[in-house]
KEKE-3310 file (N, C-alpha, C; in steps of 0.2 Angstrom, whole numbers, plus 5000, padded with zeros to 4 digits):
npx = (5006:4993:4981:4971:4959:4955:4939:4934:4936:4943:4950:4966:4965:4952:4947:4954:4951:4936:4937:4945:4945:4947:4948:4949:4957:4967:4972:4977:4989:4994:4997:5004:5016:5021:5016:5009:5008:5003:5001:5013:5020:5028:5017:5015:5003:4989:4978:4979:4975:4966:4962:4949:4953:4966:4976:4980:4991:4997:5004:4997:5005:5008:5022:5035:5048:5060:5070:5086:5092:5097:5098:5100:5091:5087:5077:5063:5042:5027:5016:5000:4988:4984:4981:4977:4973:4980:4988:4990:4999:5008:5015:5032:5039:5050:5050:5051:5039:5040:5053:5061:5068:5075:5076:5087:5088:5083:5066:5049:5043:5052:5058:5045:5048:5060:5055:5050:5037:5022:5015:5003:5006:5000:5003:5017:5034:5041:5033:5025:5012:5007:4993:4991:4999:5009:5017:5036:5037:5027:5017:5008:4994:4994:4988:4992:4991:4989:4985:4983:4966:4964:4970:4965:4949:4952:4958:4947:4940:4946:4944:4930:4928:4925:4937:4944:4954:4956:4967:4980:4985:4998:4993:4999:4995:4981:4964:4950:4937:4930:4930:4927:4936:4933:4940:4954:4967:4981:4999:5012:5015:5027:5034:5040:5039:5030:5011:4996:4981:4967:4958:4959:4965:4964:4950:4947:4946:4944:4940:4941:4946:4944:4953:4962:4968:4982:4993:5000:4992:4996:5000:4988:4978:4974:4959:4958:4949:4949:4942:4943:4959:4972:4988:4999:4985:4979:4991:4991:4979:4977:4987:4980:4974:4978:4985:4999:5007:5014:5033:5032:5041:5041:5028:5024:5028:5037:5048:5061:5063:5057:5063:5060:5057:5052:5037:5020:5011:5001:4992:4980:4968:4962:4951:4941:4931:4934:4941:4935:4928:4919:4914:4914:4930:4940:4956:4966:4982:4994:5001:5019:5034:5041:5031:5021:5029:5030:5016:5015:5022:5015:5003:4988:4987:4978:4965:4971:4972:4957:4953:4961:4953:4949:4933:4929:4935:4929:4915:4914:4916:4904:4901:4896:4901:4912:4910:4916:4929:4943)
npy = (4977:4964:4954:4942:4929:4914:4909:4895:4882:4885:4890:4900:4911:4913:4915:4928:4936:4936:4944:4957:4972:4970:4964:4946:4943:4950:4948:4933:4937:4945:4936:4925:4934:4941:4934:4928:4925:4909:4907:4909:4904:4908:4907:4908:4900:4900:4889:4887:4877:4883:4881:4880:4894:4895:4909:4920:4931:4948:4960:4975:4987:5003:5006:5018:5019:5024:5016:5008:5011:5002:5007:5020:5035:5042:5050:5061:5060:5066:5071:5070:5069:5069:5065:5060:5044:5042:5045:5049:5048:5053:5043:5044:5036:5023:5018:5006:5000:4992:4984:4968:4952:4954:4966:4981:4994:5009:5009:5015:5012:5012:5024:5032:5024:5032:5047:5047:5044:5035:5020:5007:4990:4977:4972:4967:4970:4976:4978:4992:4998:4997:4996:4994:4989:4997:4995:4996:5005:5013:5025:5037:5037:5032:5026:5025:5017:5025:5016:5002:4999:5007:5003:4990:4991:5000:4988:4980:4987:4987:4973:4972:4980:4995:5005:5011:5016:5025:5028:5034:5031:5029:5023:5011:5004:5017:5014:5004:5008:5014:5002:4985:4973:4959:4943:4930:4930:4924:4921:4921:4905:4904:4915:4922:4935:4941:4941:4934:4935:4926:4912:4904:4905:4920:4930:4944:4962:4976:4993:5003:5019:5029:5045:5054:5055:5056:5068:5065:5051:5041:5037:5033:5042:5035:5034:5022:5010:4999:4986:4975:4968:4963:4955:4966:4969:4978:4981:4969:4964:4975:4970:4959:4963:4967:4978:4990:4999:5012:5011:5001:4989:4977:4969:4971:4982:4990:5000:5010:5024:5033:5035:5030:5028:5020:5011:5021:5023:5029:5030:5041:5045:5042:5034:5030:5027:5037:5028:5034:5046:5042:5044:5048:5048:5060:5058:5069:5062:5071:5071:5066:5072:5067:5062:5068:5079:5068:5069:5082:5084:5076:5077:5087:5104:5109:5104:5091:5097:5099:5083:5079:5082:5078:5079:5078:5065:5056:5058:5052:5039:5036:5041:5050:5058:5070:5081:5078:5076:5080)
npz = (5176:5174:5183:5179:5189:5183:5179:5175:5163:5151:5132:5133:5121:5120:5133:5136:5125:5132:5142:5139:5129:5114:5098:5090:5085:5087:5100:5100:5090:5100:5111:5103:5102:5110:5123:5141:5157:5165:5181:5184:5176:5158:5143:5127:5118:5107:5112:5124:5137:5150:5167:5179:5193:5188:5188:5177:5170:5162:5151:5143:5134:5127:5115:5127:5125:5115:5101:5103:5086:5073:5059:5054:5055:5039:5033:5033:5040:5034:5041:5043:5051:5069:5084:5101:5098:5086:5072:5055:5042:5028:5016:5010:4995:4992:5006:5017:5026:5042:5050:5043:5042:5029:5025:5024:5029:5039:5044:5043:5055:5064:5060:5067:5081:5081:5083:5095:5097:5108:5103:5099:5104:5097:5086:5088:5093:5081:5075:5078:5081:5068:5056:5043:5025:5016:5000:4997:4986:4985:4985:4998:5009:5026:5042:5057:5073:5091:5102:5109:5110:5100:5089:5089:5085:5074:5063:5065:5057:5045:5043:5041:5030:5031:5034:5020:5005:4992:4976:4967:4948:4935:4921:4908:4893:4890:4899:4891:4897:4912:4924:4934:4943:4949:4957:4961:4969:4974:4974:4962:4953:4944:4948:4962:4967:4963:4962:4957:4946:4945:4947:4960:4976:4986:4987:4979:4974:4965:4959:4945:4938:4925:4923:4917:4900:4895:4885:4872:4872:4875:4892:4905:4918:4931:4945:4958:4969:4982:4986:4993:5004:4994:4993:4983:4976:4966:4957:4951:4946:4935:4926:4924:4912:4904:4907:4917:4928:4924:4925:4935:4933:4938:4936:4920:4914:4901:4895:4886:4883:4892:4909:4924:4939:4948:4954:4949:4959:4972:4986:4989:4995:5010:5023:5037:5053:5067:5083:5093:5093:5084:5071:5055:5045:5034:5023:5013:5004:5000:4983:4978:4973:4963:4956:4954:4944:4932:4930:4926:4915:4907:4904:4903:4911:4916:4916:4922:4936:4939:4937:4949:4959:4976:4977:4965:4963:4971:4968:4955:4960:4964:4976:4992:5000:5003:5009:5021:5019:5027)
capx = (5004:4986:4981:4965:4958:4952:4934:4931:4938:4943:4955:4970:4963:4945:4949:4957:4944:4929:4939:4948:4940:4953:4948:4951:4965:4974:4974:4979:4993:4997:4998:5009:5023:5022:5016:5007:5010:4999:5003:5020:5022:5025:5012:5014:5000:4983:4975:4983:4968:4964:4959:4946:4957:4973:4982:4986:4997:4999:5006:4997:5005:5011:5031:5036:5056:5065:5074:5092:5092:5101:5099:5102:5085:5088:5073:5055:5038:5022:5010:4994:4984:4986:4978:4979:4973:4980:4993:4991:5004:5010:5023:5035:5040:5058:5051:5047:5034:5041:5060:5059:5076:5078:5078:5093:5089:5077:5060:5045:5042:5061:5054:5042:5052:5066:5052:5047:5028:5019:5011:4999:5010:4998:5007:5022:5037:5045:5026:5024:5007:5005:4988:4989:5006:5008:5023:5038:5038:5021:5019:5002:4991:4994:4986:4997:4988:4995:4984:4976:4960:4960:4975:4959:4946:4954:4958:4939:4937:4951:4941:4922:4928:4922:4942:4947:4958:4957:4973:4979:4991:4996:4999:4999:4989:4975:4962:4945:4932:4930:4931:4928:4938:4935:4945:4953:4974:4987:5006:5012:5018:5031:5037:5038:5039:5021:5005:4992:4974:4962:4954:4961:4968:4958:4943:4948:4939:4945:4935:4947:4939:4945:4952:4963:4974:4990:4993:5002:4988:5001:4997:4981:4980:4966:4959:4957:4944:4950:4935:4947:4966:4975:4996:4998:4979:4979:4995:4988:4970:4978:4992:4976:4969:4985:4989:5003:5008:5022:5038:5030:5044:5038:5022:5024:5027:5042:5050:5066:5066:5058:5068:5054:5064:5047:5029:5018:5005:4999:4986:4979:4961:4960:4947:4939:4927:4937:4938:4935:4923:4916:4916:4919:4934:4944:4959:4970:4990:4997:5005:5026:5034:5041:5023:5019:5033:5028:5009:5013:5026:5013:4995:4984:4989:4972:4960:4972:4970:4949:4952:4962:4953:4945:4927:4930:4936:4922:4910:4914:4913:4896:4903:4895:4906:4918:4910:4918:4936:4950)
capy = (4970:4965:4948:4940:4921:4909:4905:4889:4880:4888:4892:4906:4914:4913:4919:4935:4940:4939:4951:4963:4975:4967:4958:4941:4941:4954:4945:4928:4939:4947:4928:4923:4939:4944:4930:4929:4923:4906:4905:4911:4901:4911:4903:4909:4896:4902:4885:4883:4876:4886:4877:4885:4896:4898:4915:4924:4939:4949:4968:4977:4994:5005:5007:5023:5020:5025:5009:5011:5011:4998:5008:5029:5037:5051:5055:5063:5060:5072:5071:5074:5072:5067:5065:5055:5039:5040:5045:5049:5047:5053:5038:5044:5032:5020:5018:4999:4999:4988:4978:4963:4951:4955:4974:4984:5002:5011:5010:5020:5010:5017:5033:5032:5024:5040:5050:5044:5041:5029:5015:5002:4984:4972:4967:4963:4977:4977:4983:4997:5004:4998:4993:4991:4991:5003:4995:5000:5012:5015:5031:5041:5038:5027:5027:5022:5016:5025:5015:4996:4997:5010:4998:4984:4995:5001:4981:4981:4992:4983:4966:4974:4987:5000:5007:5010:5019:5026:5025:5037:5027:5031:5015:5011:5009:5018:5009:5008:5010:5011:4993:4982:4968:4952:4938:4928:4933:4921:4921:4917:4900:4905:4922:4922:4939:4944:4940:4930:4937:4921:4907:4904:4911:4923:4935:4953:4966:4982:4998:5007:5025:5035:5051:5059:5054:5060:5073:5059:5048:5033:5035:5040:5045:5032:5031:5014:5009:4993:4982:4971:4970:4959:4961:4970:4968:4982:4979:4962:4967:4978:4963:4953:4965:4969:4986:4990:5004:5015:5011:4995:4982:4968:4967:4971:4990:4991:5009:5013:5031:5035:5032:5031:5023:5019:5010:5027:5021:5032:5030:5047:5046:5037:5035:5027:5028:5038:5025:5035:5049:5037:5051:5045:5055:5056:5064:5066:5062:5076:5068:5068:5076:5064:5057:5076:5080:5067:5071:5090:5084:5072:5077:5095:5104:5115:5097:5087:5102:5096:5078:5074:5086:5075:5079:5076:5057:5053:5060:5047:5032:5037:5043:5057:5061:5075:5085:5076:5077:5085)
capz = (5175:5177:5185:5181:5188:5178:5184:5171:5161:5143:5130:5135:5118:5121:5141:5134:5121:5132:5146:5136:5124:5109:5093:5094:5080:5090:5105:5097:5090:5107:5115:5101:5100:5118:5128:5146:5161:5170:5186:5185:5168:5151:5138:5120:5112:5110:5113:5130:5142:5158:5173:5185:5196:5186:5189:5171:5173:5156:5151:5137:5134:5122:5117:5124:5126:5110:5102:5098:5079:5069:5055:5055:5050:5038:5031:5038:5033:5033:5047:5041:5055:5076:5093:5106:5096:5080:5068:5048:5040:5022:5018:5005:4990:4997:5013:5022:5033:5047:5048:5042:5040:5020:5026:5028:5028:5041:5039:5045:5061:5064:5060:5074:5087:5083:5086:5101:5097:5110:5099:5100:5101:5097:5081:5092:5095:5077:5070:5083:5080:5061:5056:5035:5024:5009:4998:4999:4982:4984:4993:5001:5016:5030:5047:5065:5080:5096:5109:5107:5109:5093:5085:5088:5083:5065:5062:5064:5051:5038:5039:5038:5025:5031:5031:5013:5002:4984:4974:4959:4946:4930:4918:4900:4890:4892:4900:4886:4900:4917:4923:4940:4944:4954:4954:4965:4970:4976:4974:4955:4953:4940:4949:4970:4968:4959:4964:4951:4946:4942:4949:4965:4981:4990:4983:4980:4971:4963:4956:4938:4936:4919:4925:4911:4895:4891:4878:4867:4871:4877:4898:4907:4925:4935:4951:4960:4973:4984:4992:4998:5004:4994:4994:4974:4973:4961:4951:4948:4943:4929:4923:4923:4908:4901:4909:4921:4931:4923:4934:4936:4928:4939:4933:4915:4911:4898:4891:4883:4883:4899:4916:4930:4946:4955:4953:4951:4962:4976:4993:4990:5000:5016:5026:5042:5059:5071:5087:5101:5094:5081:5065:5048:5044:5025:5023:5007:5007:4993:4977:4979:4965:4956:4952:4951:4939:4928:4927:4922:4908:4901:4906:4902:4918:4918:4917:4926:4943:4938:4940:4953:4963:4980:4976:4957:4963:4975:4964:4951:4964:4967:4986:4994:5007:5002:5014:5028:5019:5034)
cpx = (4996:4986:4973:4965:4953:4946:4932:4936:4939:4949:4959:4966:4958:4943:4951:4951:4940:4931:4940:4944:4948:4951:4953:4957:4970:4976:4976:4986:4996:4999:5006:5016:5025:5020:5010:5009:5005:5004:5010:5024:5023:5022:5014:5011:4995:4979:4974:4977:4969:4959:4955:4953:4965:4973:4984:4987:4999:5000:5004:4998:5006:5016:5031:5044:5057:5071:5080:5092:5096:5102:5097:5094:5086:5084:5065:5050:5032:5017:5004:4988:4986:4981:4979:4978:4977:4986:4990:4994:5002:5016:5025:5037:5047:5057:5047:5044:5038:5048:5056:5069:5081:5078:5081:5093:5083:5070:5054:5042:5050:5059:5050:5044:5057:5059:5048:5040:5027:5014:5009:5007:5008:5000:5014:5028:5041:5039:5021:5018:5003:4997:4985:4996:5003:5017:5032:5038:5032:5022:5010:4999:4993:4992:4990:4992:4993:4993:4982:4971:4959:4963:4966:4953:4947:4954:4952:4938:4940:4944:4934:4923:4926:4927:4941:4949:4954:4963:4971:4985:4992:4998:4997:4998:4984:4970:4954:4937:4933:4927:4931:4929:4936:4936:4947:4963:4978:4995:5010:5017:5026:5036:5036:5035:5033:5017:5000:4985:4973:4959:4954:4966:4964:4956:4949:4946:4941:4942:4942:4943:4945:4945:4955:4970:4979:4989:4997:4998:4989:5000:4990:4982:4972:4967:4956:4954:4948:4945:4938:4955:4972:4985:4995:4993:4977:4984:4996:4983:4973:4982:4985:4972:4975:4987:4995:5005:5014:5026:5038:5033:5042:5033:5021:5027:5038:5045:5059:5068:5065:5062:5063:5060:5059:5040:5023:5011:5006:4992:4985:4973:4961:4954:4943:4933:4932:4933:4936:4930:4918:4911:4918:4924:4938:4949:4965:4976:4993:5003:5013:5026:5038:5035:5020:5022:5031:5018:5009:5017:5021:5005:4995:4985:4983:4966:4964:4971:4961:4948:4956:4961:4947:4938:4926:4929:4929:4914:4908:4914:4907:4896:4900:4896:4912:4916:4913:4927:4938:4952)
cpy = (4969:4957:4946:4931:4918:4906:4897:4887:4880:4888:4901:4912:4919:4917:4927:4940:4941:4946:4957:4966:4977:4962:4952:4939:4945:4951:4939:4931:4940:4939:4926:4925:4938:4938:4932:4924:4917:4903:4905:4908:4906:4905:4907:4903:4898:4896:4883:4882:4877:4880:4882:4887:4898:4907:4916:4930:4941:4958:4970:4984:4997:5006:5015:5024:5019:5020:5012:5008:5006:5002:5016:5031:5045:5053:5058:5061:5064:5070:5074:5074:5068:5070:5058:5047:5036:5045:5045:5051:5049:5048:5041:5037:5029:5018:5010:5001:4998:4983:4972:4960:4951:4962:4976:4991:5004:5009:5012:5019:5012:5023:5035:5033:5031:5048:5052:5044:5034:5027:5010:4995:4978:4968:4966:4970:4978:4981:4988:5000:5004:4993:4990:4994:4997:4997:4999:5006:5013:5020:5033:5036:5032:5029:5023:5024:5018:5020:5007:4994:5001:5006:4992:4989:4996:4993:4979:4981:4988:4977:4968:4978:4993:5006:5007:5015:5020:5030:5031:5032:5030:5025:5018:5004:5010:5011:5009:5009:5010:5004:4990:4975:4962:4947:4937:4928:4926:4922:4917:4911:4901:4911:4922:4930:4945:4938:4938:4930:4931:4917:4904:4907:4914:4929:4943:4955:4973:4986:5001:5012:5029:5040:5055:5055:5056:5064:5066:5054:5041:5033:5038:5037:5041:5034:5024:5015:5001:4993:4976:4973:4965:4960:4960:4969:4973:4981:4972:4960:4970:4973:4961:4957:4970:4977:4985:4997:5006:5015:5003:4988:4975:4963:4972:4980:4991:4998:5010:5020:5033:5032:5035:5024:5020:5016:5018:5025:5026:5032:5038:5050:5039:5039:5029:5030:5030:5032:5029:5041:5047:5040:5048:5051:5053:5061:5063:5069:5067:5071:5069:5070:5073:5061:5063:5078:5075:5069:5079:5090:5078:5073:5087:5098:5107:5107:5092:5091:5100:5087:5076:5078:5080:5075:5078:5067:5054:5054:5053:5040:5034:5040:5052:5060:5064:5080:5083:5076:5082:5089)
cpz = (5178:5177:5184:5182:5182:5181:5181:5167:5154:5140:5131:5130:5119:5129:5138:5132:5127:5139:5143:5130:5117:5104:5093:5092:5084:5097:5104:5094:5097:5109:5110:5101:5106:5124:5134:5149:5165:5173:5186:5179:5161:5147:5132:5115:5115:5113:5122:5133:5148:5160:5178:5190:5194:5187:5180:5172:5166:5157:5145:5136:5130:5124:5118:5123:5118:5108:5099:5090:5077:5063:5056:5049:5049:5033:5036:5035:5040:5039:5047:5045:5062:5081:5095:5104:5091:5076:5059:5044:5029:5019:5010:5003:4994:5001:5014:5025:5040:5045:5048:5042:5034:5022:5028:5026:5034:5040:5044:5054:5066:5067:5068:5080:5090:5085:5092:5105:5102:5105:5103:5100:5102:5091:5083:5090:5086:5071:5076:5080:5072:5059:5049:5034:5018:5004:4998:4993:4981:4989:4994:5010:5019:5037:5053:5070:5087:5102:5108:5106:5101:5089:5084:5084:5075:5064:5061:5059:5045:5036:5037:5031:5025:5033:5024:5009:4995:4981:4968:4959:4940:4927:4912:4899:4893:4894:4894:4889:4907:4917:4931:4940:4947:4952:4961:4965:4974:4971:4966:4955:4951:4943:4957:4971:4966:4962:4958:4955:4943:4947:4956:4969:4984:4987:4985:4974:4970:4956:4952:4937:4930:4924:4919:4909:4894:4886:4873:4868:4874:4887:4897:4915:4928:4942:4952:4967:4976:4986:4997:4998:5003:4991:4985:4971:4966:4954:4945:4943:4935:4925:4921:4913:4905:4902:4916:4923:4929:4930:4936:4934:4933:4935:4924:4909:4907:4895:4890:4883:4889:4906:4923:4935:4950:4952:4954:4954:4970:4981:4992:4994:5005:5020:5031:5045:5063:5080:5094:5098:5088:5073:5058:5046:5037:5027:5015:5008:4999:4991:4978:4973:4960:4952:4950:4944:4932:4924:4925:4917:4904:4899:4903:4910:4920:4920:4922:4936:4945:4942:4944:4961:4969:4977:4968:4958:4966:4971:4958:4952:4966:4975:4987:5000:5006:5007:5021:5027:5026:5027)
residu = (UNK:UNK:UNK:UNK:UNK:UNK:UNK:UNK:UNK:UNK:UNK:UNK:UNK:UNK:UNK:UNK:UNK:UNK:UNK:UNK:UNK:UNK:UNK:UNK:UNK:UNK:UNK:UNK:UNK:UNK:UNK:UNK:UNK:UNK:UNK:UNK:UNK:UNK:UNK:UNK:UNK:UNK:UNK:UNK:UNK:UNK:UNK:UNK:UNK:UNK:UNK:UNK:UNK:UNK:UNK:UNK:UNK:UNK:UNK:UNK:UNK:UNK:UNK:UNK:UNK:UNK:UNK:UNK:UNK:UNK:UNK:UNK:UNK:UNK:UNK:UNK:UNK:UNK:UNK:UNK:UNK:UNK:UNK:UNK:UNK:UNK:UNK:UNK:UNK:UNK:UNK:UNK:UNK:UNK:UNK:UNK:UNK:UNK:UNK:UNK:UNK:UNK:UNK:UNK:UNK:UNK:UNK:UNK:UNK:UNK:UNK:UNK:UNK:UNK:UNK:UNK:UNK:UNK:UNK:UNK:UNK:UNK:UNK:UNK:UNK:UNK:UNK:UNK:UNK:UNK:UNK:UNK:UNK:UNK:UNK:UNK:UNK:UNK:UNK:UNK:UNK:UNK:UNK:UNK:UNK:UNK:UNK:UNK:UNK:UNK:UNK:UNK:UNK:UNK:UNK:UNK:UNK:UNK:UNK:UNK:UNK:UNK:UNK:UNK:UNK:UNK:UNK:UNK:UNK:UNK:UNK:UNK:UNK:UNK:UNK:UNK:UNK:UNK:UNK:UNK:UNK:UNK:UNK:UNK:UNK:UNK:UNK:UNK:UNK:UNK:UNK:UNK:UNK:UNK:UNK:UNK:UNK:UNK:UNK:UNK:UNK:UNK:UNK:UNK:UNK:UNK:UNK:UNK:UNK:UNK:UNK:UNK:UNK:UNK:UNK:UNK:UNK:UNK:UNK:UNK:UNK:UNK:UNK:UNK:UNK:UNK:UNK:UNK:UNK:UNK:UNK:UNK:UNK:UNK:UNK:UNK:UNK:UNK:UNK:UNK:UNK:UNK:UNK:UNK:UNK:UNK:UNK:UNK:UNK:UNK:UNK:UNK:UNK:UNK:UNK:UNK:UNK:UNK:UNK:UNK:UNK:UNK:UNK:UNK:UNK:UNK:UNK:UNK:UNK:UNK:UNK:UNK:UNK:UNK:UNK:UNK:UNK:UNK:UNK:UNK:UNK:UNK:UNK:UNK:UNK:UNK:UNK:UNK:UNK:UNK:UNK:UNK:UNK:UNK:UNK:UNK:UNK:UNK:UNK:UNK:UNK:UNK:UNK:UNK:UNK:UNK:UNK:UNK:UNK:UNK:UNK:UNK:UNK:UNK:UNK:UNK:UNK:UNK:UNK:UNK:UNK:UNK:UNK:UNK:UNK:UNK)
# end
């Protein structure tokens, strides 16, 4: 427990921030999951107004006790890179992020705890460490915070952009140029469960790069740039320009002969500021094999090994930092 007084007269919020080295939203967070203590009082509102001399008494740790499971974790996922900060994660396709109360199966924050990873728990104990989601049938890269200053730190990174992901999908139809989106995403009137590219809601901004057509001509294999993080920013983006992500029935993607069980979208390139040696680092989350198995039954296998090679992609976002790839 750490105890600091109040010399003046502020908000609990605005008191935290200028102590602790915690962006303001995570500490706003923390206040409302977890609480502190004035003067022997819990508060959980950020507004609460300090009096010179109050007494606040708060615990900010990582979880390292392992939770008993509600639900039996019986799969693994690939761990592609680890130190003392930080966690990167390959997140197989069927996997929740984080329980929620429409969730009754495991899900990777599960994973973790049965692992008995210390996390960050500034998103409150049921989001141990999680700093960006992935869907749940979308599979590739995900980064876990194990400490809170890197938890605050990467958070940093989401809202400046200076995180960001690029995305392989296959949809249909071909797209007839590369193509950048912006627009403006909220919640579709008509459908709770799809997101609406137009006019209103909040700005988001997706790059579409041509990588390779199908031998029949009917998919082709892109990659996608996010500049923003809007929820199915991408599967929205394409709806908006009549494509859809094979696998994709929410957002439009129809087939009678094929049987795809999954949205084939994939987080293949991550990339950040490592917070503690301050290093841009990239690292790529290898393709699972159902998304594999279809680009070697539809695609050239000798051009598709060309294009979906890291330095192929970056090269074509104009990025010149594949020498930094892990």
């Amino acid at each position: 427990m750490e105890k600091i007084i109040a010399e003046k007269h502020m908000r609990l919020d605005s008191f935290l921030t200028s102590h602790l080295n915690i962006a303001r939203n995570q500490v706003e967070n923390f206040i409302k999951v977890t609480g502190v203590k004035v003067n022997d009082k819990l508060v959980k509102k950020c507004g609460y107004k300090l009096k010179s001399g109050d007494a606040v008494l708060f615990e900010i740790k990582s979880e390292t006790k392992e939770k008993d499971p509600e639900y039996e974790v019986d799969f693994d996922i690939d761990v592609l890179y680890e130190d003392d900060s930080l966690l990167v994660l390959n997140k197989p396709p069927f996997i929740t992020i984080h329980p929620a109360p429409s969730v009754k199966e495991a899900t990777l924050v599960d994973w973790l705890n049965k692992k008995g990873y210390s996390l960050s728990n500034l998103s409150g104990e049921h989001r141990s460490g999680i700093v960006h989601r992935i869907d749940k049938e979308t599979s590739g890269a995900l980064v876990v915070a194990k400490t809170n200053p890197a938890h605050s730190f990467l958070s940093d990174q989401l809202q400046d952009k200076s995180m960001g992901r690029y995305y392989l999908a296959i949809i249909s139809p071909p797209l007839k140029d590369d193509i950048t989106i912006e627009s403006f995403i909220q919640r579709n009137p008509k459908n709770r469960l799809k997101m609406k590219s137009g006019t209103n809601g909040k700005y988001a901004k997706t790059k579409f790069i041509k990588l390779l057509t199908s031998t029949d001509q009917k998919y082709e294999l892109i990659a996608a740039k996010l500049y923003t993080g809007r929820t199915h920013q991408i599967r929205a983006h394409l709806e908006s320009i009549s494509r859809s992500i094979i696998g994709d029935t929410t957002y439009g993607f129809k087939s009678k002969k094929d049987k795809i069980i999954r949205v084939m979208l994939h987080a293949y390139i991550i990339y950040f500021t490592h917070p503690k040696i301050g290093k841009k680092l990239f690292f790529k989350a290898p393709i699972f094999s159902d998304m594999q198995n279809i680009l070697e039954k539809h695609f050239n296998r000798e051009e598709l090994d060309e294009k979906i090679s890291p330095k192929y992609i970056l090269d074509r976002f104009g990025s010149d930092d594949f020498e930094r790839m892990q």
